[in-house]
C-alpha positions as CSV (number, residue, x, y, z in Angstrom):
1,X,34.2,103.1,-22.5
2,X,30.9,103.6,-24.8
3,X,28.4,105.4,-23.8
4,X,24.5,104.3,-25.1
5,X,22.8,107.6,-26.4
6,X,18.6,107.7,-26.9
7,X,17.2,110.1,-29.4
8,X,14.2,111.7,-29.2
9,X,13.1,114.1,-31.5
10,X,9.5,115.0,-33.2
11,X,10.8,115.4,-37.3
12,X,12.6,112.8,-38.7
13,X,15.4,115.5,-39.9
14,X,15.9,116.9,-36.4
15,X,16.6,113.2,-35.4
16,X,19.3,112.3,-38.1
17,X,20.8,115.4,-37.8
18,X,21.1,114.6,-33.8
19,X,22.1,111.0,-34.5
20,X,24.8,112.5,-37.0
21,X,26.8,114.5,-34.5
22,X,26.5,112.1,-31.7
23,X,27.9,109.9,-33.9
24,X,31.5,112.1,-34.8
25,X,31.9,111.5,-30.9
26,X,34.5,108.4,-30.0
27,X,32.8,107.4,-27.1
28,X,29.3,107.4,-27.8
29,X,26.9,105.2,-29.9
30,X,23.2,105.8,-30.7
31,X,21.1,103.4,-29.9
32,X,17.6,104.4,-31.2
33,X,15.5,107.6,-32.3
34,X,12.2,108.2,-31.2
35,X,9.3,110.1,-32.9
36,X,7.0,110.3,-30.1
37,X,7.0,110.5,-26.4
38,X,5.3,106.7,-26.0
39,X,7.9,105.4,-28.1
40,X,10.5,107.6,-25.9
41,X,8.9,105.2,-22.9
42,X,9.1,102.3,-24.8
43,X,12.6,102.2,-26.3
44,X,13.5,103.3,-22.4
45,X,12.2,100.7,-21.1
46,X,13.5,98.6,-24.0
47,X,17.3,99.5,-23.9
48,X,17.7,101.1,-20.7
49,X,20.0,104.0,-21.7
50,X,23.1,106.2,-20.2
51,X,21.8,109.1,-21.8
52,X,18.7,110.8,-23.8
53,X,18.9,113.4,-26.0
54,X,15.6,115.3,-26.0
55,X,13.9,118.2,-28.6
56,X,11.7,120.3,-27.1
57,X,9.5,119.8,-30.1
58,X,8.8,116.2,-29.2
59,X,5.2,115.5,-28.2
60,X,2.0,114.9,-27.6
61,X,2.6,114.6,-24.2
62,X,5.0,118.2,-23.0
63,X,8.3,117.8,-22.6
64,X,8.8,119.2,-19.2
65,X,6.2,116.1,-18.2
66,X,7.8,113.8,-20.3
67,X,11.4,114.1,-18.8
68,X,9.5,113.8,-14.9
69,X,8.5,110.5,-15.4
70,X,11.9,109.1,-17.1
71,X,13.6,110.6,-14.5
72,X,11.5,108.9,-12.4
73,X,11.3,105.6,-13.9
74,X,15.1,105.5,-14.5
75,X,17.2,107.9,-11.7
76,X,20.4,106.5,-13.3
77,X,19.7,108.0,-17.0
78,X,20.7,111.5,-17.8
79,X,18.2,114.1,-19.7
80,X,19.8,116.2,-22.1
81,X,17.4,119.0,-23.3
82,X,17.9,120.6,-26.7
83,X,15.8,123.7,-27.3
84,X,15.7,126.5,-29.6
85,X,14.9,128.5,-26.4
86,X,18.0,129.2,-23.6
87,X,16.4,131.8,-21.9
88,X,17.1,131.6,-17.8
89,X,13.6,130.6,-17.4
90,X,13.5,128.2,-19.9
91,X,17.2,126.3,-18.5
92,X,15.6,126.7,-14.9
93,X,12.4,124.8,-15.7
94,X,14.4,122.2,-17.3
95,X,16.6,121.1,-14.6
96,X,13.6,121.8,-12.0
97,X,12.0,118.7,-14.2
98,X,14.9,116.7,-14.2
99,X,17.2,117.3,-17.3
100,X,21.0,117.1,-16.4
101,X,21.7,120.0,-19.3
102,X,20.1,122.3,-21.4
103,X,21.6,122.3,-25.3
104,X,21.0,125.3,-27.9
105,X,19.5,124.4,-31.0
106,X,22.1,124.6,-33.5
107,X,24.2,122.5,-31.5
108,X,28.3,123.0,-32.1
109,X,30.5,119.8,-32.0
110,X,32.4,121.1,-28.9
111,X,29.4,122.0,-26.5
112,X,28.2,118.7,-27.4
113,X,30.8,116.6,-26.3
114,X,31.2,118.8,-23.2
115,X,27.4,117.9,-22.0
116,X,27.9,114.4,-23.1
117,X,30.7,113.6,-21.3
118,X,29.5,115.5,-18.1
119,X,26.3,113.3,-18.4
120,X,28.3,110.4,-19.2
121,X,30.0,110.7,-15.8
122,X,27.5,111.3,-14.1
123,X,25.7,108.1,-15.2
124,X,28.6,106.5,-14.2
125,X,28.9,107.5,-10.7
126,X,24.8,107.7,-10.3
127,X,24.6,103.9,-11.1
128,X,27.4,103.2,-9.0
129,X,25.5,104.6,-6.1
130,X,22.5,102.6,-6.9
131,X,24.3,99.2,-7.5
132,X,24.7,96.5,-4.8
133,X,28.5,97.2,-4.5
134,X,27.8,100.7,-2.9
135,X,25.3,99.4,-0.7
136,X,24.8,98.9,3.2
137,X,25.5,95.2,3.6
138,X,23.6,95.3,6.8
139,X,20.1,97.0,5.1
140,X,20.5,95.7,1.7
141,X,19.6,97.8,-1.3
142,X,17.9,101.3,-0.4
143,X,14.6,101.8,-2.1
144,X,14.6,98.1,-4.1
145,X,11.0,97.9,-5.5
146,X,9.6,94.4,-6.1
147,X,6.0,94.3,-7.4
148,X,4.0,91.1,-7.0
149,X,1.6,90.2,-9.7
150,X,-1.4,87.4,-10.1
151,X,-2.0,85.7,-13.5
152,X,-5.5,85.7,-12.4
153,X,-7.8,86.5,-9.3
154,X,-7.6,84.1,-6.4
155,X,-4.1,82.5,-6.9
156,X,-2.6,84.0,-3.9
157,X,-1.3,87.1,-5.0
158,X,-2.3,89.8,-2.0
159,X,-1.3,86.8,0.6
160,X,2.2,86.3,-1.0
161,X,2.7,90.0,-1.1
162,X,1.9,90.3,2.8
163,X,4.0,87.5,3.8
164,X,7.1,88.6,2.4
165,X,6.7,92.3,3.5
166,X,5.9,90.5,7.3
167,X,9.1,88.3,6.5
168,X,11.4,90.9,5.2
169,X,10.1,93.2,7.9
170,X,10.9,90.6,10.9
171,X,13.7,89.3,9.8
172,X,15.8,92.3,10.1
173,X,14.8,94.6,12.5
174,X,14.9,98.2,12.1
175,X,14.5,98.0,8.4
176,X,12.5,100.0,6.9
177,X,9.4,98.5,4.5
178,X,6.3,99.5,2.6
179,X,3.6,97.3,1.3
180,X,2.0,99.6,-1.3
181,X,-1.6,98.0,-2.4
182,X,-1.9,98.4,-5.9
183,X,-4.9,96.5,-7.0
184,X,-6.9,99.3,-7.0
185,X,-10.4,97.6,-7.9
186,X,-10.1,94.9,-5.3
187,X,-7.1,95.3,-3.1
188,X,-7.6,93.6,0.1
189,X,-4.4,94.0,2.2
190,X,-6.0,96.0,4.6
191,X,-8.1,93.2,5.6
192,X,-5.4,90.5,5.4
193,X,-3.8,93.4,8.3
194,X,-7.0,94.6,9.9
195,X,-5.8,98.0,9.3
196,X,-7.7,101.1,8.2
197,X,-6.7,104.6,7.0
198,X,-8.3,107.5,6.8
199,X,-5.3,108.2,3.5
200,X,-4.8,106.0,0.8
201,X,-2.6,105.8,-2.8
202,X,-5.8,108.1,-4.3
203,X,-4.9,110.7,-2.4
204,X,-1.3,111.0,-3.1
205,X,-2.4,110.8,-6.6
206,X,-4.4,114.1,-6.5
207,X,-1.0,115.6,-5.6
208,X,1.7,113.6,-7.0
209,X,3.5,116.4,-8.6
210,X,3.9,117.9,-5.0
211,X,4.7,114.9,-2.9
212,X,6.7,115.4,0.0
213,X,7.9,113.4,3.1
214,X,5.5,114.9,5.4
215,X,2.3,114.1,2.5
216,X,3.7,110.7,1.9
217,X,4.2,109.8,5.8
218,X,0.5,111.1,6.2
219,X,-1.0,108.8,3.7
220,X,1.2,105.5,5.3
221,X,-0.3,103.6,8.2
222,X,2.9,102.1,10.6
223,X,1.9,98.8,11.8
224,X,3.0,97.8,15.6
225,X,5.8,95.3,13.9
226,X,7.6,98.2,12.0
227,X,5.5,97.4,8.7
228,X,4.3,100.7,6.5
229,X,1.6,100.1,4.2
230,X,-0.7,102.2,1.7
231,X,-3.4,101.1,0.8
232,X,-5.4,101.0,-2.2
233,X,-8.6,103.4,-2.8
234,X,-11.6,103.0,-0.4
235,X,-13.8,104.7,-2.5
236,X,-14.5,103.3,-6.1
237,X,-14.7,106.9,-7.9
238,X,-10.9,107.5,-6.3
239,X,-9.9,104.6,-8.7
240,X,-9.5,106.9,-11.8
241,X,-7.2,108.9,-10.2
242,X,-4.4,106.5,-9.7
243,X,-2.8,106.7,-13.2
244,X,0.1,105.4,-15.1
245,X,2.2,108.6,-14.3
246,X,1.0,109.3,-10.8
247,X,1.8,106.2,-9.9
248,X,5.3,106.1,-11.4
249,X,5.7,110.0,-9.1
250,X,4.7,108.3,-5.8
251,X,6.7,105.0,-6.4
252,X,9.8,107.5,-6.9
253,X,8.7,109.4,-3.8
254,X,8.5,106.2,-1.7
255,X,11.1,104.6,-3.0
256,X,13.4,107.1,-1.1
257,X,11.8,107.3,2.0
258,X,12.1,103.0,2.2
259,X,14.7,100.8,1.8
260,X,12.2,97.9,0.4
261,X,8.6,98.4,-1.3
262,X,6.6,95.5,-2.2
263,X,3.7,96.4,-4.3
264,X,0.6,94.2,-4.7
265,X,-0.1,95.3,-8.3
266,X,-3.3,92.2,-8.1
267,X,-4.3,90.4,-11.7
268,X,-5.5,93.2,-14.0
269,X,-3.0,94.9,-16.1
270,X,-3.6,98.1,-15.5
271,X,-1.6,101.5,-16.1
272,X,-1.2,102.0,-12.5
273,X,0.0,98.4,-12.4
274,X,2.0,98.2,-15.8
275,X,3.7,101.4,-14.4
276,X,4.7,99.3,-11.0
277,X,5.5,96.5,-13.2
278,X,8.0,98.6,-15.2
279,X,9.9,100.1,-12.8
280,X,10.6,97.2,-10.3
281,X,13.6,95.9,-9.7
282,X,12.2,92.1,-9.6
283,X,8.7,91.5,-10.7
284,X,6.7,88.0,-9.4
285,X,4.5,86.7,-11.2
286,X,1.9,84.4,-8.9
287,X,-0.1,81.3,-10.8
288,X,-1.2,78.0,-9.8
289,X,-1.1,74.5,-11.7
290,X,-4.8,75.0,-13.0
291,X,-5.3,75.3,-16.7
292,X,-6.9,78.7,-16.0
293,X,-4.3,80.4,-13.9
294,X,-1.2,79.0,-16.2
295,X,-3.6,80.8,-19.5
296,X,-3.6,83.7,-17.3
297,X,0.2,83.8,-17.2
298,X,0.2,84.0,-21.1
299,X,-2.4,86.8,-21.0
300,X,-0.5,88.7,-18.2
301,X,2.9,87.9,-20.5
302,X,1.0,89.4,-23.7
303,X,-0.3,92.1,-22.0
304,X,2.8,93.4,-20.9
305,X,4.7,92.9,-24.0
306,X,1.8,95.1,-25.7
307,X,2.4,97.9,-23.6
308,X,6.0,97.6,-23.3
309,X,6.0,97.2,-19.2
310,X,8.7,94.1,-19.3
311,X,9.2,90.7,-21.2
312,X,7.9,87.8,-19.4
313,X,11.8,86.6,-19.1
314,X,12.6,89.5,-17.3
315,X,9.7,88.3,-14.6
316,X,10.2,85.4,-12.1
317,X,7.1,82.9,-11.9
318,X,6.0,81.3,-8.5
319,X,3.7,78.2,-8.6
320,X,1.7,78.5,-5.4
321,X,-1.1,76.2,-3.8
322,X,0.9,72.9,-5.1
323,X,-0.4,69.3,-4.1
324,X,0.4,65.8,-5.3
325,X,-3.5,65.8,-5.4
326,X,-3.2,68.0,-8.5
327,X,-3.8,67.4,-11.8
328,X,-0.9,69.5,-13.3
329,X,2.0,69.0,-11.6
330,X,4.8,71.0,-11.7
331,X,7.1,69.7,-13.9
332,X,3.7,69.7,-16.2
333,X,3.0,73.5,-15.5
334,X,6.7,74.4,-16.6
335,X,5.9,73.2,-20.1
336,X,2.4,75.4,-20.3
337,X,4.2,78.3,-18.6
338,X,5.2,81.6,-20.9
339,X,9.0,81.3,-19.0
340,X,10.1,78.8,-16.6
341,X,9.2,78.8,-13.1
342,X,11.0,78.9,-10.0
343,X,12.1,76.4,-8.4
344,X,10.6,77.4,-5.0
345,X,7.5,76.5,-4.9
346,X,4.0,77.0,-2.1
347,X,2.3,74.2,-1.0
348,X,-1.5,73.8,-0.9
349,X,-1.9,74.6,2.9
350,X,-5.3,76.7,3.6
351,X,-5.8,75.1,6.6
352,X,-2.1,76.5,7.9
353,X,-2.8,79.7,6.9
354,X,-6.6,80.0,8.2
355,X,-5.8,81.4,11.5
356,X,-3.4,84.4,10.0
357,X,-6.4,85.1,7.3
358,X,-9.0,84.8,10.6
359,X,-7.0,87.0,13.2
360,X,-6.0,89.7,10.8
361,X,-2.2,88.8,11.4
362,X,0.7,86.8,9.3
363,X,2.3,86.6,13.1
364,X,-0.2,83.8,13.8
365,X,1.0,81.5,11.3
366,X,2.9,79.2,13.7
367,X,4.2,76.7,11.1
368,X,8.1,76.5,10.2
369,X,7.5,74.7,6.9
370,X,5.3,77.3,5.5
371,X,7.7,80.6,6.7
372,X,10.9,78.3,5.2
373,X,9.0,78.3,1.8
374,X,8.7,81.9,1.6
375,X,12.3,82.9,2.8
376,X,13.2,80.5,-0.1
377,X,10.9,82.9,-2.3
378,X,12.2,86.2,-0.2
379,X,16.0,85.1,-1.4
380,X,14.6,84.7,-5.0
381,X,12.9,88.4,-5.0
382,X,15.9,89.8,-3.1
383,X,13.9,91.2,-0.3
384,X,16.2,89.9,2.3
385,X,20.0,90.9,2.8
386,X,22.2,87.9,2.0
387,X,23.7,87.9,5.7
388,X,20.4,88.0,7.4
389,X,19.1,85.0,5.3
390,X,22.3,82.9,6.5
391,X,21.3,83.9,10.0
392,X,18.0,82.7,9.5
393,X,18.8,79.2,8.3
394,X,21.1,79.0,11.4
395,X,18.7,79.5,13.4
396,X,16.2,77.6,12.1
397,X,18.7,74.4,11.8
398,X,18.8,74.4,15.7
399,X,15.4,75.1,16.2
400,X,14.3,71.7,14.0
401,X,16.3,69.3,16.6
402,X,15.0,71.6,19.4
403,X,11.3,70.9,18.3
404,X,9.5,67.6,18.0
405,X,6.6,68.8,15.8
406,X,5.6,71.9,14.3
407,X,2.5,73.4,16.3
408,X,0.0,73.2,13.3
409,X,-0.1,70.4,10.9
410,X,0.7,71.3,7.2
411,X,0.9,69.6,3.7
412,X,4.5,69.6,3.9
413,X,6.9,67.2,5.8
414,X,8.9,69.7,8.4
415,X,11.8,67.5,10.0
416,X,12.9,65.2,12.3
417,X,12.3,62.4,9.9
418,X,14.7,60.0,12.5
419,X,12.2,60.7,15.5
420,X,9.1,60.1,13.3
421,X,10.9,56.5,12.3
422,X,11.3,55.4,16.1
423,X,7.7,56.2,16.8
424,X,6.8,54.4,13.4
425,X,8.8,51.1,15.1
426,X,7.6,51.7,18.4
427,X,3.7,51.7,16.9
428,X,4.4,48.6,14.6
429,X,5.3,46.8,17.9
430,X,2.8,47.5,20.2
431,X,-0.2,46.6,17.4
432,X,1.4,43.3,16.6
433,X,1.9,42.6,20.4
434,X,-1.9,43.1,20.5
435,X,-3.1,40.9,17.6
436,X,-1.3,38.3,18.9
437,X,-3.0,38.6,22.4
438,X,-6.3,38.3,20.6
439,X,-5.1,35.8,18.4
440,X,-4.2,34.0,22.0
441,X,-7.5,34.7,23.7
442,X,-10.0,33.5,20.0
443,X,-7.8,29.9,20.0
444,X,-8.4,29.8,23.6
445,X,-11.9,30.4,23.6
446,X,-12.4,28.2,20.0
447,X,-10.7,25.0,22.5
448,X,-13.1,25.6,25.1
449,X,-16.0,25.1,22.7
450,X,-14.5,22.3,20.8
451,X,-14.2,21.2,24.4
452,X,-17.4,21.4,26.1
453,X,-19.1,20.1,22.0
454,X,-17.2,17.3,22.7
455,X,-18.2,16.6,26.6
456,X,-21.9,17.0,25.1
457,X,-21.8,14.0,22.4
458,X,-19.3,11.8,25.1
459,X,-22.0,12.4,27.7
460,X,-24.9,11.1,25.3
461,X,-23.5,8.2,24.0
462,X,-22.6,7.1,27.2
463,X,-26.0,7.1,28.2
464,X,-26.9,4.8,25.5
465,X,-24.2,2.3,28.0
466,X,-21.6,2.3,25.6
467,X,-18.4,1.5,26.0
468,X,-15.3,3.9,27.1
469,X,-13.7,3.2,23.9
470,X,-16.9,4.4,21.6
471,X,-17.3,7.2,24.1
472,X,-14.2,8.3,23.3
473,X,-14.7,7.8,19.5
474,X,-17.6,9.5,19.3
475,X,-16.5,12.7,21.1
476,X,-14.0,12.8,18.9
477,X,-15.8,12.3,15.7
478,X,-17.6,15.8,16.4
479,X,-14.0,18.0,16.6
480,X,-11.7,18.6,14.1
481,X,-8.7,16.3,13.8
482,X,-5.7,19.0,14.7
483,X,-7.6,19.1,17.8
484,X,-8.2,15.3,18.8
485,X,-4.8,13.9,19.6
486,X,-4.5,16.8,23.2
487,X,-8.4,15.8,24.1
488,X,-8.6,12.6,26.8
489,X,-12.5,11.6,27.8
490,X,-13.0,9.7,31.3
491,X,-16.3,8.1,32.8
492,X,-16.4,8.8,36.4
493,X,-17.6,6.8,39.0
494,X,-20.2,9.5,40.0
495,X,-21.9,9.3,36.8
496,X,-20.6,11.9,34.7
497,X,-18.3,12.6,31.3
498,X,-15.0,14.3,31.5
499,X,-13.4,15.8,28.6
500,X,-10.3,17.1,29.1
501,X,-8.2,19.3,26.5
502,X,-4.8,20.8,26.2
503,X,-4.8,24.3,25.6
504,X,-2.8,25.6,22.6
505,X,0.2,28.4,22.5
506,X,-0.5,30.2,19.4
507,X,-0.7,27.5,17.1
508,X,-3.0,24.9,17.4
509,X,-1.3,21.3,18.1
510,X,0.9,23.1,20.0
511,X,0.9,23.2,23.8
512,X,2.4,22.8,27.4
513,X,1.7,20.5,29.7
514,X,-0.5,22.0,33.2
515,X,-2.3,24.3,30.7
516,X,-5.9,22.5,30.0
517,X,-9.1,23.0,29.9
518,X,-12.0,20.4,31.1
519,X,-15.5,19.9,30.6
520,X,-17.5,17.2,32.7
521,X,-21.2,16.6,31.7
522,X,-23.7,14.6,34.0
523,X,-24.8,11.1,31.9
524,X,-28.3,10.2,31.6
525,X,-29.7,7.2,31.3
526,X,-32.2,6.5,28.1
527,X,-34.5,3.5,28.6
């Protein structure tokens, strides 16, 4: 098996020289050389090495510094220092910093391969260690880092980041989480909580190369459900001392107090953020199907790329706030996007989540459809174990045929699609039973006019002395002629005009016999 071997060294000749006798070894390869310490970080970051061979020449930044934060950044890549100095204090401030051996400089082809191949071993059981195989099934992955990012202010991001560290946190119990507030200009999780802290990231900052459990568990506010969070500076003149390096020192310190740390990094690429961005093990990258938000994404993409923090492919992008309202649908958005998106998606549902925003607590956010969307996003990001999310759709599958209807509307449909058919059917029956009634009661009352109209012009003619028969005519002259042939007119013996009609059932022209209506006008004689 071939080991992958990083170079860094200040002169050109020292390099060659390096990549030469690396290269007389059977089981290594070089992969690089490096001239600088940035381009150290960014071929790193790039290629991901077993092993990197260092020279203490290599600068600007010291070398001592240089191998904390690759350490840091990457635990499962071996330093190997090559100095020109092996003095005891010189081999003890090395490995104090992180270096797995200290090399003379000339280097002999034997002591090479010795430190190599110790280093190579080591690697090799180190990143067995931190792989899913070796890990507890029950917890999931010890110390996984996932940082949450917005293409642009107001998509979402610090909401998204909440919710999953509230899901993560809930769904197994006992677990140990940290939402770590990175937006350091504008980070708002503490008022999506309704927490405060008298510590926040600055402070860790001002001591990051001294962190310990106890400093780290001082600056952490525990929430009642079992959630840890640190939050991002209160003060605006704290900002500057969250940097690119401090940050990467208290992610590594965190990291091993937690088995998951979600960090809200916000929408501004910035070296605390870039530095969060780099070393996560997933990275989320928040937009929404608005021309501004899916430019963002290609700004975020570019800006990354620039400063070597990860390739956009490497990211996973979330559409949040969709609606079939929307101008850019999905399936649109894909095709502006700098990578394609997930497949999960969040609907446009303010309105559900309105009363976690206005009582300080995700825990209020009653509605199933919502909390299903983001443990579809939770199994993306891999902030849930695999066996808990099976548990969770179990239970959820009974709890949709124990419900009828989720407690607060959303934009989504949420089940029990049969249910909502019956009561669809059972509606459609009851109006049409009621139009009908009122059909029933307008052709009543439209006979009982036609009716009385006709009783009126019977009544006047027959006071003119006409006879029955041109009564009758002439009171039905003045209906229409569906309604004629049910309508009989009498002359009583007391002086008056009967009309009498036959009600009709629904249609007219159609009726039963004993269902009439009659209208009897006194006659008055003209002279």
């Amino acid at each position: 098996m071939s080991h992958s071997v990083l170079i860094a060294a200040a002169e050109q000749t020292t390099g060659y020289e390096l990549r030469a006798r690396v290269e007389e070894l059977e089981d290594f390869f070089v992969i690089d050389l490096a001239d600088s310490t940035e381009r150290l970080h960014r071929l790193v970051a790039q290629h991901d090495p077993e092993i990197v061979l260092v020279h203490d020449a290599l600068g600007p930044v010291p070398v001592l510094q240089t191998i904390r934060d690759v350490v840091a950044r990457r635990p499962g890549t071996a330093i190997v220092l090559v100095t020109d100095d092996v003095s005891p204090a010189s081999f003890t401030a090395a490995i104090d910093a992180g270096a797995r051996a200290v090399l003379p400089d000339p280097i002999t082809h034997e002591e090479l391969e010795l430190r190599l191949t110790a280093a190579a071993d080591w690697v090799v059981q180190m990143r067995r260690h931190l792989s899913a195989e070796a890990l507890d099934p029950e917890l999931g992955s010890r110390g996984r880092l996932v940082s949450v990012v917005g293409a642009k202010g107001g998509v979402g991001t610090s909401t998204i980041a909440v919710h999953l560290a509230h899901d993560a946190v809930t769904r197994v119990p006992g677990r140990s989480v940290c939402l770590l507030d990175l937006d350091l200009d504008h980070g708002d999780v503490s008022d999506l909580l309704g927490i405060t802290h008298r510590l926040d990231v600055s402070d860790l900052a001002k001591v990051a190369d001294d962190l310990t459990a106890q400093t780290i568990g001082s600056a952490i506010h525990r929430g009642p459900t079992g959630l840890s969070t640190l939050l991002a500076p209160q003060r605006i003149e704290d900002v500057g001392e969250v940097g690119e390096r401090e940050t990467v020192l208290i992610l590594a310190a965190v990291r091993r107090q937690f088995d998951l740390v979600i960090v809200d990094c916000g929408a501004s690429v910035t070296p605390a953020s870039a530095a969060a961005v780099e070393s996560a093990d997933d990275v989320l990258l928040v937009t929404t199907p608005d021309l501004l938000a899916l430019r963002g994404a290609h700004r975020v993409a570019e800006q990354w790329k620039r400063v070597g923090a990860r390739s956009i492919e490497t990211a996973k992008i979330v559409l949040n706030r969709v609606s079939r309202d929307s101008d850019i649908q999905p399936d649109t958005a894909a095709r502006l996007l700098p990578a394609a998106p997930l497949e999960v998606t969040l609907p446009d549902a303010f309105k559900t989540l309105q009363r976690g925003l206005n009582h300080q607590d995700p825990a209020q956010i009653q509605a199933k459809a919502w909390w299903s969307r983001i443990e579809d996003l939770a199994a993306e990001v891999d902030t849930v174990p695999r066996e808990r999310r099976s548990e969770s759709r179990g239970r959820q599958r009974k709890s949709l045929f124990r419900q009828r209807k989720e407690a607060e509307p959303t934009t989504e449909p949420v089940a029990e699609e049969g249910q909502a058919t019956l009561e669809f059917v059972g509606t459609i029956w009851l109006v049409i039973t009621l139009m009908v009634v009122m059909w029933q009661v307008a052709l009543w009352g439209v006979s009982a006019a036609f009716t009385s109209h006709a009783a009126d012009e019977a009544a006047r003619e027959a006071g003119l002395g006409s006879s029955i028969e041109k009564i009758t005519d002439e009171a039905e002259n003045s209906v229409p002629t569906w309604f004629r042939s049910d309508m009989h007119v009498t002359r009583t013996a007391s002086g008056t005009v009967k009309v009498r009609s036959e009600l009709p059932i629904l249609l007219p022209a159609v009726s039963v016999d004993g269902l009439s209506f009659t209208s009897e006008v006194e006659v008055v004689e003209e002279r």
